[in-house]
N, CA, C and O atoms as a Maestro MAE file, in Angstrom:
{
 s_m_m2io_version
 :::
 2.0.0
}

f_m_ct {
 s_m_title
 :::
 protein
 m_atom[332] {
  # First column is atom index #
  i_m_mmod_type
  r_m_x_coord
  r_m_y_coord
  r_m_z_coord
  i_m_residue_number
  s_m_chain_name
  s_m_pdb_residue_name
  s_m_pdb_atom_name
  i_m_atomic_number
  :::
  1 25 -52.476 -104.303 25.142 1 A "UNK " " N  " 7
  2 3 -51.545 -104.196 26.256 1 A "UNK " " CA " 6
  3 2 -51.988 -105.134 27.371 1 A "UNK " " C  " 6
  4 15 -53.203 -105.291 27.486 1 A "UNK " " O  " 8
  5 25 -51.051 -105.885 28.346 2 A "UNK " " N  " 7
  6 3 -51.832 -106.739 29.144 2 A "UNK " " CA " 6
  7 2 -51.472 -105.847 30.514 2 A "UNK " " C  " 6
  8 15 -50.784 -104.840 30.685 2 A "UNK " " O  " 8
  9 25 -52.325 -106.758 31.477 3 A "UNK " " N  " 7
  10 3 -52.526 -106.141 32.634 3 A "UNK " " CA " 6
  11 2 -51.264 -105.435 33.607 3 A "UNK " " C  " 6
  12 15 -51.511 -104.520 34.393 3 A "UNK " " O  " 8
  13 25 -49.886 -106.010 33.421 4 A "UNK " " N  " 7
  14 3 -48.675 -106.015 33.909 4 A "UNK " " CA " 6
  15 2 -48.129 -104.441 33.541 4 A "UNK " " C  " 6
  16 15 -47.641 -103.650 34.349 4 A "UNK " " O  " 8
  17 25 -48.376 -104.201 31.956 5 A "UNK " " N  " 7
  18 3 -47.702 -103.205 31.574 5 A "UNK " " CA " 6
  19 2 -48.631 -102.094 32.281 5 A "UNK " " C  " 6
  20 15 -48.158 -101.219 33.006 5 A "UNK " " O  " 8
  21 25 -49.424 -102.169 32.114 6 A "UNK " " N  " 7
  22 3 -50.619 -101.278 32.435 6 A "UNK " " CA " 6
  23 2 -50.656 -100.738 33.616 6 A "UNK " " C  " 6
  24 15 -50.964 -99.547 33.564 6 A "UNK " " O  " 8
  25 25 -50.399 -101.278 35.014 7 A "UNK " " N  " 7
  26 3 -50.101 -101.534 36.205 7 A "UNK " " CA " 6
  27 2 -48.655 -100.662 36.129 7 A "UNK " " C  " 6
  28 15 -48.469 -99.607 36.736 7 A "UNK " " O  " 8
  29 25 -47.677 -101.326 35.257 8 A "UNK " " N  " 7
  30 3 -46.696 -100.122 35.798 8 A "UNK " " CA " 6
  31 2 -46.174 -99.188 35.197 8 A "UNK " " C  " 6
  32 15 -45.050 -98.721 35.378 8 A "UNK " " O  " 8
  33 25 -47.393 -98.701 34.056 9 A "UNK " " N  " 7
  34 3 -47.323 -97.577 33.293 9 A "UNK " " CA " 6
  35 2 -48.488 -96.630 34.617 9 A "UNK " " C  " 6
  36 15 -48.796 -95.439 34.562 9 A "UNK " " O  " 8
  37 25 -48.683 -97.095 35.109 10 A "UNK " " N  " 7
  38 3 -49.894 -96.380 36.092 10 A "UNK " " CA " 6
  39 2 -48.994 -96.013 37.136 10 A "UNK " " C  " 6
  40 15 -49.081 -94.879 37.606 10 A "UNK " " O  " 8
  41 25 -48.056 -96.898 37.604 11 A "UNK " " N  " 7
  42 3 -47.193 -96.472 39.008 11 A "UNK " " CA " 6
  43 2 -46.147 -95.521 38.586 11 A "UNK " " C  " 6
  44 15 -45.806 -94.629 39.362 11 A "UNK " " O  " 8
  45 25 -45.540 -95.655 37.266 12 A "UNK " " N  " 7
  46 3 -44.674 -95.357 37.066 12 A "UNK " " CA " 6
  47 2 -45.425 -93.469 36.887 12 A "UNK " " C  " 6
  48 15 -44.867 -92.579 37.529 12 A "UNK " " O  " 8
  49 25 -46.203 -93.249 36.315 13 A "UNK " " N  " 7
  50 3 -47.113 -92.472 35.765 13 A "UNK " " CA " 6
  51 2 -47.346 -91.570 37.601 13 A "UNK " " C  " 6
  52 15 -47.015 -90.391 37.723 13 A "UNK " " O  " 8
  53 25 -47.879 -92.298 38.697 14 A "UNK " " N  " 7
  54 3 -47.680 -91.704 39.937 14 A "UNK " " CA " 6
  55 2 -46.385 -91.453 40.828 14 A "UNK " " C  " 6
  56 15 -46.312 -90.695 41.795 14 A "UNK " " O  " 8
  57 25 -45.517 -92.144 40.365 15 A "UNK " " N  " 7
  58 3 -43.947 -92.131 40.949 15 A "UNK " " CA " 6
  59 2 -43.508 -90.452 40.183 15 A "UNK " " C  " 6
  60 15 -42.892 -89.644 40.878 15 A "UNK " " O  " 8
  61 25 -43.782 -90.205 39.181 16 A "UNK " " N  " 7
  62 3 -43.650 -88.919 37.931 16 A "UNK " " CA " 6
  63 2 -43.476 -87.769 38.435 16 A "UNK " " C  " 6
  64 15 -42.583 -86.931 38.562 16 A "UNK " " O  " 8
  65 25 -45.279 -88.040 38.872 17 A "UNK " " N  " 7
  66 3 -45.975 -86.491 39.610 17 A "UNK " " CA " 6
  67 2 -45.852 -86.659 40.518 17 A "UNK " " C  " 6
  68 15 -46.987 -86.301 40.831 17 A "UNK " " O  " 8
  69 25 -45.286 -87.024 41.719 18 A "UNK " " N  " 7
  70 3 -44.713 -86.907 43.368 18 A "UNK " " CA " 6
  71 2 -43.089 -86.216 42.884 18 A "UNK " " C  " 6
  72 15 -42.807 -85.110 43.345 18 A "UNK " " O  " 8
  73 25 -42.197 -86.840 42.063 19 A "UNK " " N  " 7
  74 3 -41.241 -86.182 41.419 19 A "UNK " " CA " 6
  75 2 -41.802 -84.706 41.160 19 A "UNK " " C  " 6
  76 15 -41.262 -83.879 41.895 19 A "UNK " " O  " 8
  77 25 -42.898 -84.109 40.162 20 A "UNK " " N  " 7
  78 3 -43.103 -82.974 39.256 20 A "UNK " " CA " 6
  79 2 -43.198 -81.868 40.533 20 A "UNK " " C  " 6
  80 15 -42.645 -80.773 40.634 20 A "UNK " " O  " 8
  81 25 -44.194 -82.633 41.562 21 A "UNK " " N  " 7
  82 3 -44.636 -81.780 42.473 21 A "UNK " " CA " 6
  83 2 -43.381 -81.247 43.613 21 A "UNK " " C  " 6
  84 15 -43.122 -80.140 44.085 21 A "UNK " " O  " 8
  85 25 -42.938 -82.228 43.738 22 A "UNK " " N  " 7
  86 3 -41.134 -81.976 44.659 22 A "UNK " " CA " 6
  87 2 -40.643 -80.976 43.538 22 A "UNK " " C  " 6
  88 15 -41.052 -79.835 43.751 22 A "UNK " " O  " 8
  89 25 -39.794 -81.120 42.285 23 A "UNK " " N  " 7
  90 3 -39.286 -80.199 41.984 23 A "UNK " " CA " 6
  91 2 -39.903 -79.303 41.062 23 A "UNK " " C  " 6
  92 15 -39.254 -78.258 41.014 23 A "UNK " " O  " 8
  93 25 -41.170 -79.290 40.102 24 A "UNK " " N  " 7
  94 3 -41.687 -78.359 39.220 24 A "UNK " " CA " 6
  95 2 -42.217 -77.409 40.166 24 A "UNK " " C  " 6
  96 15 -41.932 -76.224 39.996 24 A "UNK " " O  " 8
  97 25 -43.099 -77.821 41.345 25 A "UNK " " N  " 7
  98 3 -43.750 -76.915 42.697 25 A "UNK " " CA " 6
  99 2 -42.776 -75.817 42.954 25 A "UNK " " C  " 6
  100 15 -43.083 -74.626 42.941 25 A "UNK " " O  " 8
  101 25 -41.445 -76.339 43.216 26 A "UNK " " N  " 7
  102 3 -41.131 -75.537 44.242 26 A "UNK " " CA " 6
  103 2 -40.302 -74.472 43.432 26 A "UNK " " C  " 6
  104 15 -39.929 -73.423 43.958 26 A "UNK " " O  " 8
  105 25 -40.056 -74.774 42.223 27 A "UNK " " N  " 7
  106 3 -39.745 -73.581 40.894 27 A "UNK " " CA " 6
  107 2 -40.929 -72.960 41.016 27 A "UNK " " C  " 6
  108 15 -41.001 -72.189 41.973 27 A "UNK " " O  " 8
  109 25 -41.705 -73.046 40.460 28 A "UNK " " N  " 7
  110 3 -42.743 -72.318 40.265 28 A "UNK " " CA " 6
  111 2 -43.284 -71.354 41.863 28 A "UNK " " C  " 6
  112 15 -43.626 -70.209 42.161 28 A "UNK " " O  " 8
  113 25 -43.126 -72.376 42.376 29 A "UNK " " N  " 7
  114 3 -43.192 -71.600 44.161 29 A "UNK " " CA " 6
  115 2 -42.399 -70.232 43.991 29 A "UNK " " C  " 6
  116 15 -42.945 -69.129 44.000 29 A "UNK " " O  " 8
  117 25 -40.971 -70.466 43.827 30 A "UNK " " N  " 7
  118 3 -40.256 -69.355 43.989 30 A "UNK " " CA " 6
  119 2 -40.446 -68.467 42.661 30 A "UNK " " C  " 6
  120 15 -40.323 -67.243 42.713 30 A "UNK " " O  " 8
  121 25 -40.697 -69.024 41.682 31 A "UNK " " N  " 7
  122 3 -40.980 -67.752 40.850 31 A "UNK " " CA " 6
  123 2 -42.314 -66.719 40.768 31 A "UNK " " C  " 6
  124 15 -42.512 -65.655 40.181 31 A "UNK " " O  " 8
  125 25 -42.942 -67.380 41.453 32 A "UNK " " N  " 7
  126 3 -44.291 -66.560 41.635 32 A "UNK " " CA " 6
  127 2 -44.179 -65.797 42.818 32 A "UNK " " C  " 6
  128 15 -44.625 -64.650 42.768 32 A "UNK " " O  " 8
  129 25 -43.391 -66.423 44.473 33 A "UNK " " N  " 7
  130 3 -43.052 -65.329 45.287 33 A "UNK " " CA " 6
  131 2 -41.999 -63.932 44.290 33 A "UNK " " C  " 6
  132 15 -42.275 -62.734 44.351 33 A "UNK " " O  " 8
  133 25 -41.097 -64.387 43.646 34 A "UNK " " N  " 7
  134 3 -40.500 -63.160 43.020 34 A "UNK " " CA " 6
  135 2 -40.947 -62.454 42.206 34 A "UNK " " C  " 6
  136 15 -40.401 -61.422 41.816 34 A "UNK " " O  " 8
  137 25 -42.330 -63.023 41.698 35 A "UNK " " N  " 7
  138 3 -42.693 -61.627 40.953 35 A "UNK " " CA " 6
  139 2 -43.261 -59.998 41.979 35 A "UNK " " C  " 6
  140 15 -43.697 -59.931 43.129 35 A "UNK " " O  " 8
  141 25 -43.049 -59.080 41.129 36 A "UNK " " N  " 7
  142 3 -43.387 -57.872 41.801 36 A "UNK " " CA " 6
  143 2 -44.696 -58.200 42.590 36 A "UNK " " C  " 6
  144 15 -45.254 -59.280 42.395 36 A "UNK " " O  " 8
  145 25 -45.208 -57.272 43.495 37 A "UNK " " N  " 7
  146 3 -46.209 -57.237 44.232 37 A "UNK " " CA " 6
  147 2 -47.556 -57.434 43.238 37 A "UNK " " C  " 6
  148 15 -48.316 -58.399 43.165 37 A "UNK " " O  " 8
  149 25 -47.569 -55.979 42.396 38 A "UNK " " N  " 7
  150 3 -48.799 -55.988 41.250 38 A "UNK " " CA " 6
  151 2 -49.073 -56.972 40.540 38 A "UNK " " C  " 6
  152 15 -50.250 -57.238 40.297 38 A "UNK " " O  " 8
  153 25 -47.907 -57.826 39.988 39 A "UNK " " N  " 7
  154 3 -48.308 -58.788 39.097 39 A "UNK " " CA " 6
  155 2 -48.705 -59.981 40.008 39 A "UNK " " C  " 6
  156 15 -49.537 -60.730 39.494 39 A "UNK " " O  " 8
  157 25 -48.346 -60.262 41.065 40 A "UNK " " N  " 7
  158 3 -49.015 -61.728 41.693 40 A "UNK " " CA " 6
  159 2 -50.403 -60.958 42.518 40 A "UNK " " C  " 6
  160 15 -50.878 -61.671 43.402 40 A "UNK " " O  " 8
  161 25 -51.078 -59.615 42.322 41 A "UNK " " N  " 7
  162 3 -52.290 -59.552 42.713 41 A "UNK " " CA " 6
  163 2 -53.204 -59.708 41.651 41 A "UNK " " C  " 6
  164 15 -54.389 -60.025 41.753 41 A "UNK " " O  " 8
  165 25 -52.247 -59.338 40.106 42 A "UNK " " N  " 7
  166 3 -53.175 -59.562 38.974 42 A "UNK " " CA " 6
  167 2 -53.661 -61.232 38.773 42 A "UNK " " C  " 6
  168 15 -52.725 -62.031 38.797 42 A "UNK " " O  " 8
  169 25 -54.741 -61.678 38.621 43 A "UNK " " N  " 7
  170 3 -55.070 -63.093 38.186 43 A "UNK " " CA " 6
  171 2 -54.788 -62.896 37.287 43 A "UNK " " C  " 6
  172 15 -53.769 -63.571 37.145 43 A "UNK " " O  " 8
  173 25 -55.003 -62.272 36.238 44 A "UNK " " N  " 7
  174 3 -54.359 -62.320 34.816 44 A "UNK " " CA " 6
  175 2 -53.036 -62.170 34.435 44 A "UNK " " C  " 6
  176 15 -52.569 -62.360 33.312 44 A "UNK " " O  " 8
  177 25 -52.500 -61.839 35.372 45 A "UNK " " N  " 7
  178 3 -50.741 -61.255 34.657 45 A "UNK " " CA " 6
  179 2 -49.967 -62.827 35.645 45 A "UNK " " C  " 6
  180 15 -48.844 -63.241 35.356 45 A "UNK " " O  " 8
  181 25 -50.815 -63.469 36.741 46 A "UNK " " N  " 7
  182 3 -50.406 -64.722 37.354 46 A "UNK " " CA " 6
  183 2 -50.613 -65.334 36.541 46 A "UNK " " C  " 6
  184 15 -49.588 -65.899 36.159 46 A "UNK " " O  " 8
  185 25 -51.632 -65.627 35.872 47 A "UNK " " N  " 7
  186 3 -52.302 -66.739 34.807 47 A "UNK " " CA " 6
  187 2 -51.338 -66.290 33.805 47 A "UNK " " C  " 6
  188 15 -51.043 -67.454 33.534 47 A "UNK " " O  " 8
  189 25 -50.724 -65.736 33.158 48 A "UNK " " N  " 7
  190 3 -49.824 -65.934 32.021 48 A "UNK " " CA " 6
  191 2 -48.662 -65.568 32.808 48 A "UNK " " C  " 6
  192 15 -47.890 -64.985 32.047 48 A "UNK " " O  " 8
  193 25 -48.179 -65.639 33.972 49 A "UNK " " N  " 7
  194 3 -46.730 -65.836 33.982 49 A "UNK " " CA " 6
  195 2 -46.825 -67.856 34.118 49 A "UNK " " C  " 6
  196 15 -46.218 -68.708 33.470 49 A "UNK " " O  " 8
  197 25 -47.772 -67.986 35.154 50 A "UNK " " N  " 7
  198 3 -47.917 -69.828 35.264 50 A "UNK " " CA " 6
  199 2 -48.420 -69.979 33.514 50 A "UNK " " C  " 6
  200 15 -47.478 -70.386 32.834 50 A "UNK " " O  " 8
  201 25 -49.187 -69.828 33.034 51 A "UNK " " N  " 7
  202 3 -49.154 -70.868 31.384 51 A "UNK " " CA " 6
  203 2 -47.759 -70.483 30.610 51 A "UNK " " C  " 6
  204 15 -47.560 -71.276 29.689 51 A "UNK " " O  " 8
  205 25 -46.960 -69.701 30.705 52 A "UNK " " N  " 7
  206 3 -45.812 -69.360 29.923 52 A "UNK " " CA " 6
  207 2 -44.705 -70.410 30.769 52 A "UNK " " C  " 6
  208 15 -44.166 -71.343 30.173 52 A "UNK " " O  " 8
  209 25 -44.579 -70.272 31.480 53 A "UNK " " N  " 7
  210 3 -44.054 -71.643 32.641 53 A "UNK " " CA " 6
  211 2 -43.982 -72.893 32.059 53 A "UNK " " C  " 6
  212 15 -43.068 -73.482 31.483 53 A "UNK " " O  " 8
  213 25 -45.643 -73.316 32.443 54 A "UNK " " N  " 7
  214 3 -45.649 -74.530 32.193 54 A "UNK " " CA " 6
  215 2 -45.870 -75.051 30.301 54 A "UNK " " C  " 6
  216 15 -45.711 -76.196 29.878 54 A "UNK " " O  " 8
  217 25 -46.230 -73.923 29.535 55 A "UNK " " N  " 7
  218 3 -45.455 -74.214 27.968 55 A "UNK " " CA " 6
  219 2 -44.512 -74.010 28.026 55 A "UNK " " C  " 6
  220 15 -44.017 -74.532 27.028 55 A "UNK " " O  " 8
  221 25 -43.886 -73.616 28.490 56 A "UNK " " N  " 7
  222 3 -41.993 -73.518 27.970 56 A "UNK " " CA " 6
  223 2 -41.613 -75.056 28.341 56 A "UNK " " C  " 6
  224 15 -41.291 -75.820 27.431 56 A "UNK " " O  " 8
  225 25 -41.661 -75.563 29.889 57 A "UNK " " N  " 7
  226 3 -41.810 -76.630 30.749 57 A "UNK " " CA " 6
  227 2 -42.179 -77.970 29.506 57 A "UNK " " C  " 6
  228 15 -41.268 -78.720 29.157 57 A "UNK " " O  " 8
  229 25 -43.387 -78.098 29.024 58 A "UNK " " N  " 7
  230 3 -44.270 -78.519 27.888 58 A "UNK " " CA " 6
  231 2 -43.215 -79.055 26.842 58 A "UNK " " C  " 6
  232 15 -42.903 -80.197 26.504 58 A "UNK " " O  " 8
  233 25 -42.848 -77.986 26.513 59 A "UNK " " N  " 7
  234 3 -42.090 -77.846 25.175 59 A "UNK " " CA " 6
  235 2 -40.587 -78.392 25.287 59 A "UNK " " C  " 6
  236 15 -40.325 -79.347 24.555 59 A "UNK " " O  " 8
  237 25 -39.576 -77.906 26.107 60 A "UNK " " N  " 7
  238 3 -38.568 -78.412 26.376 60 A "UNK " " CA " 6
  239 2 -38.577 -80.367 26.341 60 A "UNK " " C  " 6
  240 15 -37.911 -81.103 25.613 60 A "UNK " " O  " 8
  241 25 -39.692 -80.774 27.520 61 A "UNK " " N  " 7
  242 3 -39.692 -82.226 27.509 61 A "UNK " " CA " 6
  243 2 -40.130 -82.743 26.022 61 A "UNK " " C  " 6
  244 15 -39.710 -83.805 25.563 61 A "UNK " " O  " 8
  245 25 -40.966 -81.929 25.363 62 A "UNK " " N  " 7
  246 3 -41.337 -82.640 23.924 62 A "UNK " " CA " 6
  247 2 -39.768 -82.493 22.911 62 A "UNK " " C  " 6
  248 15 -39.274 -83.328 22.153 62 A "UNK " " O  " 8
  249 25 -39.410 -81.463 23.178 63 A "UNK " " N  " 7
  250 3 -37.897 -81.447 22.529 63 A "UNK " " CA " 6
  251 2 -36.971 -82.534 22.811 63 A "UNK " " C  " 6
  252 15 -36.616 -83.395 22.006 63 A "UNK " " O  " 8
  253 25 -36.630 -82.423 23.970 64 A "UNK " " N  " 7
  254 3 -35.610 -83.933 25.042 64 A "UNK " " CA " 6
  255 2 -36.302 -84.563 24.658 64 A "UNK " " C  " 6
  256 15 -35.563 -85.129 23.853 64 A "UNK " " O  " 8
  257 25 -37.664 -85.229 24.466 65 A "UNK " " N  " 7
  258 3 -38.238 -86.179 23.664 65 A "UNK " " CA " 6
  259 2 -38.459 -86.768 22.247 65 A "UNK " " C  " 6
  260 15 -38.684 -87.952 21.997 65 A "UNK " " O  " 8
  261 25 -38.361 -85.756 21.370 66 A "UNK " " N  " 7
  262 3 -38.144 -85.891 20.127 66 A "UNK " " CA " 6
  263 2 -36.034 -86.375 19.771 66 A "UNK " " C  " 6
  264 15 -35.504 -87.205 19.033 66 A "UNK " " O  " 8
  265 25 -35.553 -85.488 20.603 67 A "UNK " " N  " 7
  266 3 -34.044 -85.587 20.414 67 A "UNK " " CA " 6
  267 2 -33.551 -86.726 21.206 67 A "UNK " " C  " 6
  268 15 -32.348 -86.610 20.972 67 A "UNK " " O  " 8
  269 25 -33.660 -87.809 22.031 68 A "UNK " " N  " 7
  270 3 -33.770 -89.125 22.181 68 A "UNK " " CA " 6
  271 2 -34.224 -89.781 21.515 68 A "UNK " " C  " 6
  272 15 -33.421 -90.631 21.129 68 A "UNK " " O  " 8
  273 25 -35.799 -89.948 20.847 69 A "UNK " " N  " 7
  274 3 -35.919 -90.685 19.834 69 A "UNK " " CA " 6
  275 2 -35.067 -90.581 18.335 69 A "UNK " " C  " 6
  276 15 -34.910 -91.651 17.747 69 A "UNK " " O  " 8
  277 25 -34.637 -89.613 17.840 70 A "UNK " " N  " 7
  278 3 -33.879 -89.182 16.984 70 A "UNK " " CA " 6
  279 2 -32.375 -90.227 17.417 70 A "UNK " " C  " 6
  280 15 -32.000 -91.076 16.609 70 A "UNK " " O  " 8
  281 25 -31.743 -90.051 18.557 71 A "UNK " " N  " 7
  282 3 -30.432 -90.709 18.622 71 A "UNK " " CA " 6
  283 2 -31.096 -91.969 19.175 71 A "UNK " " C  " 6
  284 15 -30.052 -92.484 19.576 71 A "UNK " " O  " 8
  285 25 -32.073 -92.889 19.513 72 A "UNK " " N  " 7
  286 3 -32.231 -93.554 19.671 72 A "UNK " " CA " 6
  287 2 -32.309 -94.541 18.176 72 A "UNK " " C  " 6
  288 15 -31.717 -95.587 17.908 72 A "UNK " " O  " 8
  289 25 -33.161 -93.838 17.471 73 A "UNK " " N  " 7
  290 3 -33.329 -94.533 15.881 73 A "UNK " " CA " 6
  291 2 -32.139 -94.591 14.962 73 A "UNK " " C  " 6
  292 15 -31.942 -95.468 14.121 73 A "UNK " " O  " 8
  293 25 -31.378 -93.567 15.216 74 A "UNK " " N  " 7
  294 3 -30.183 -93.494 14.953 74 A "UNK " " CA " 6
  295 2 -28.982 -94.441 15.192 74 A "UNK " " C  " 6
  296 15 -28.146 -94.841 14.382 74 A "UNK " " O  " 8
  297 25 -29.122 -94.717 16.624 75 A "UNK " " N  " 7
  298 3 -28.410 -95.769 16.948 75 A "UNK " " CA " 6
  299 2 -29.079 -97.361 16.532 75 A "UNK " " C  " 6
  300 15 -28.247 -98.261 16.428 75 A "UNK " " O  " 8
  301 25 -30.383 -97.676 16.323 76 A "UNK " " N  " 7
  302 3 -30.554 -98.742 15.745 76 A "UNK " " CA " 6
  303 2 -30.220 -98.913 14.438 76 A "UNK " " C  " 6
  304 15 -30.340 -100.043 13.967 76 A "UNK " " O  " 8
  305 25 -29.815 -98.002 13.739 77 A "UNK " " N  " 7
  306 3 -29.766 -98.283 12.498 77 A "UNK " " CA " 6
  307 2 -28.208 -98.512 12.273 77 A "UNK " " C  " 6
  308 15 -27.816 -98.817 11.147 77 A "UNK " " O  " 8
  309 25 -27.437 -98.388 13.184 78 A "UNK " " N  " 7
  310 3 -26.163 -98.568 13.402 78 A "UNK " " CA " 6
  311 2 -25.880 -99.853 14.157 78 A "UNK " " C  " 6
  312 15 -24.827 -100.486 14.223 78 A "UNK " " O  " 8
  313 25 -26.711 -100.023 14.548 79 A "UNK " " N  " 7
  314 3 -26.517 -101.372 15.317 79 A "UNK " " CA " 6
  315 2 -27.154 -102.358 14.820 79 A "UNK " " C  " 6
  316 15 -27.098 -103.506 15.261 79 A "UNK " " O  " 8
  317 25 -27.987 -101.890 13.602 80 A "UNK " " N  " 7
  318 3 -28.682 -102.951 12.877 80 A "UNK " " CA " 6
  319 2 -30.138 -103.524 13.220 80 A "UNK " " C  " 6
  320 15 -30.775 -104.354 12.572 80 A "UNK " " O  " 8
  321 25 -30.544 -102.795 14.539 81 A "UNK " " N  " 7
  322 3 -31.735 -103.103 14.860 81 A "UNK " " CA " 6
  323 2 -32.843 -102.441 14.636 81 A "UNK " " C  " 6
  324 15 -33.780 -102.488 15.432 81 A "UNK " " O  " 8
  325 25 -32.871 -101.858 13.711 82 A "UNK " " N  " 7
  326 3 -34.013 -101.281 13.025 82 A "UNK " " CA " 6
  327 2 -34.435 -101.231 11.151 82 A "UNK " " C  " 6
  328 15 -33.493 -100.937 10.414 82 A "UNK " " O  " 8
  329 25 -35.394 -101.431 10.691 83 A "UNK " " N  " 7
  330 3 -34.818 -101.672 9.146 83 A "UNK " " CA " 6
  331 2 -35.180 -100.117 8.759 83 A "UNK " " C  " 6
  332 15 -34.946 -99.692 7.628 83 A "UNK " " O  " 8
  :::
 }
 m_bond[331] {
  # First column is bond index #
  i_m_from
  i_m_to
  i_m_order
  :::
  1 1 2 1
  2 2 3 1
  3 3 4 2
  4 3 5 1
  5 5 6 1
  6 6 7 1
  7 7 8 2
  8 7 9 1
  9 9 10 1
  10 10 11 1
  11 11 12 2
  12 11 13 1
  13 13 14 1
  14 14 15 1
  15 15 16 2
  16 15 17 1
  17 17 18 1
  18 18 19 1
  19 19 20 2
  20 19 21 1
  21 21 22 1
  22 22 23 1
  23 23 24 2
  24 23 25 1
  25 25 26 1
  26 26 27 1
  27 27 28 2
  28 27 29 1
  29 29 30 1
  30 30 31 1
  31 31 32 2
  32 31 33 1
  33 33 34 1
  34 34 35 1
  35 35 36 2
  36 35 37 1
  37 37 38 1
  38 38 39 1
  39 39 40 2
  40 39 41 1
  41 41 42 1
  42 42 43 1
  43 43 44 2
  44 43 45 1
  45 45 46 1
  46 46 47 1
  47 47 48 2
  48 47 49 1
  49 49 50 1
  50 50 51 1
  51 51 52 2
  52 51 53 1
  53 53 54 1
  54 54 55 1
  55 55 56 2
  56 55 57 1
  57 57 58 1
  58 58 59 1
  59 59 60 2
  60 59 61 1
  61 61 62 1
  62 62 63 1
  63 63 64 2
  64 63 65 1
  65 65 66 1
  66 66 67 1
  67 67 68 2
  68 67 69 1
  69 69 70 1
  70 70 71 1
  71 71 72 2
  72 71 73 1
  73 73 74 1
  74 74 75 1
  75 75 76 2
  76 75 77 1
  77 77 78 1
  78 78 79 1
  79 79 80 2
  80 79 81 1
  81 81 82 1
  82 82 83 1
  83 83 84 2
  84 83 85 1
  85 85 86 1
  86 86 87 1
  87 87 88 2
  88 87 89 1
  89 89 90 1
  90 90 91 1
  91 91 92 2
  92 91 93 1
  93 93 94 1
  94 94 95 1
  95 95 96 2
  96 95 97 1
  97 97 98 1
  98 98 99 1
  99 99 100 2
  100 99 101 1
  101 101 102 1
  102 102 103 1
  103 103 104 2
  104 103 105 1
  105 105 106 1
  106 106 107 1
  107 107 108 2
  108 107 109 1
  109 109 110 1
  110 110 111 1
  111 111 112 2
  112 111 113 1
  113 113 114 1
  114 114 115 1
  115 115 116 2
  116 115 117 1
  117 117 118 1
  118 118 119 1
  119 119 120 2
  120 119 121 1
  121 121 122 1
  122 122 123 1
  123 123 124 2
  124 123 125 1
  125 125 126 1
  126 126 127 1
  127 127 128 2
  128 127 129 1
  129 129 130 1
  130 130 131 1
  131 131 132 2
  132 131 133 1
  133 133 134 1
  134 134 135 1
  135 135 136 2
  136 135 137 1
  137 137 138 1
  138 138 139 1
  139 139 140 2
  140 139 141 1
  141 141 142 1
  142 142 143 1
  143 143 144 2
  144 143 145 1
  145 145 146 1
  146 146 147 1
  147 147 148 2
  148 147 149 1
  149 149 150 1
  150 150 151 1
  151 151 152 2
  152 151 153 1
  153 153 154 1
  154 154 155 1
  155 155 156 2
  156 155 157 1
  157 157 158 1
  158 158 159 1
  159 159 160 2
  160 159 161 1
  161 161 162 1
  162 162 163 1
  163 163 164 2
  164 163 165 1
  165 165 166 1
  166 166 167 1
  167 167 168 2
  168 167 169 1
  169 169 170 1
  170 170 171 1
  171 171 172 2
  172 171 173 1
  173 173 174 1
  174 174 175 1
  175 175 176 2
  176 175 177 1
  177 177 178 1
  178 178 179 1
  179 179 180 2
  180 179 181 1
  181 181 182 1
  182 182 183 1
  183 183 184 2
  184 183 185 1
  185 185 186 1
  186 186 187 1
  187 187 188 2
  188 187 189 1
  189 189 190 1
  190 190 191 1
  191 191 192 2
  192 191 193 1
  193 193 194 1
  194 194 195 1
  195 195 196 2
  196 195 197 1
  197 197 198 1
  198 198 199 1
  199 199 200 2
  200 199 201 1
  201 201 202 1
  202 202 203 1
  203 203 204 2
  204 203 205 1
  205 205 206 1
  206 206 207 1
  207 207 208 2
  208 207 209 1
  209 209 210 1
  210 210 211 1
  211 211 212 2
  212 211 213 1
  213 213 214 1
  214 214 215 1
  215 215 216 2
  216 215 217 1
  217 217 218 1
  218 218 219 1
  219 219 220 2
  220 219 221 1
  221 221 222 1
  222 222 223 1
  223 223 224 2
  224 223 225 1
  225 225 226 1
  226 226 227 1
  227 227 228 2
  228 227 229 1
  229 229 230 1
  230 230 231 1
  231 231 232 2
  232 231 233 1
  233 233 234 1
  234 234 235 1
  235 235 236 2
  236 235 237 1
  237 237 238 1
  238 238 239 1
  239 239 240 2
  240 239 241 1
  241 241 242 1
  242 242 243 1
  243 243 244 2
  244 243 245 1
  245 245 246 1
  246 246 247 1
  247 247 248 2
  248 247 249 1
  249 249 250 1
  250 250 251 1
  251 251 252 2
  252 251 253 1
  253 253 254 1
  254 254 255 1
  255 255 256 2
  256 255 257 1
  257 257 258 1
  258 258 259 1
  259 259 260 2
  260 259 261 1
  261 261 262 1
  262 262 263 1
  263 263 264 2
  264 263 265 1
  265 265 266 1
  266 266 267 1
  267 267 268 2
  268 267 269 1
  269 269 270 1
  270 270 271 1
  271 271 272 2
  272 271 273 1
  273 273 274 1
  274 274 275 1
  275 275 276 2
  276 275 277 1
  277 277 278 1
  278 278 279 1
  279 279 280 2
  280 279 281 1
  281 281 282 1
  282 282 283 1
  283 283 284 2
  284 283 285 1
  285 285 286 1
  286 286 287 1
  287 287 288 2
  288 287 289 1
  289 289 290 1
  290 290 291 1
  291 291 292 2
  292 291 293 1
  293 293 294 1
  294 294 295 1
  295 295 296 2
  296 295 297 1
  297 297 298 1
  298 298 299 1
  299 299 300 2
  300 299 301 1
  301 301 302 1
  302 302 303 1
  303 303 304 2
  304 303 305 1
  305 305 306 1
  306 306 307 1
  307 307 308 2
  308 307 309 1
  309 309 310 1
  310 310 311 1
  311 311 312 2
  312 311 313 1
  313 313 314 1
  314 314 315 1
  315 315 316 2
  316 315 317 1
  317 317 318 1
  318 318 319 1
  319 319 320 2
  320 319 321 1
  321 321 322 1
  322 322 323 1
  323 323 324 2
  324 323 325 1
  325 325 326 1
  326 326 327 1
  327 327 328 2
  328 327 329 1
  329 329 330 1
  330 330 331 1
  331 331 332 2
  :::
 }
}
């Protein structure tokens, strides 16, 4: 890879998480004020409502990710640009 791509796989990579933190934060903000009282004093019942969050979160983008590449390859092979 040369230095160019690298550079704006890095910005692009910090442009991301200023995005994640604006809108993944402030979901997660409000879903943790709405849980009941008991469960946001439990660290443990917080700690698996945030990891169930952010795997679901996880998983969805690997899905939208797999299902773009799918119609992406799809469409090259229709357009002839892929063998």
């Amino acid at each position: 890879m040369n230095p160019e791509s690298l550079t704006a796989a890095f910005v692009i990579g910090l442009l991301g998480g200023t995005h994640c933190v604006g809108m993944c934060g402030g979901i997660v903000g409000a879903l943790t004020a709405g849980l009941a009282e008991p469960a946001r004093r439990s660290r443990l019942r917080l700690f698996i409502t945030q990891l169930s969050y952010n795997l679901g979160r996880i998983a969805s983008y690997a899905l939208a990710g797999v299902l773009a590449g799918v119609l992406g390859h799809q469409a090259g092979l229709v357009f002839r640009l892929v063998a």
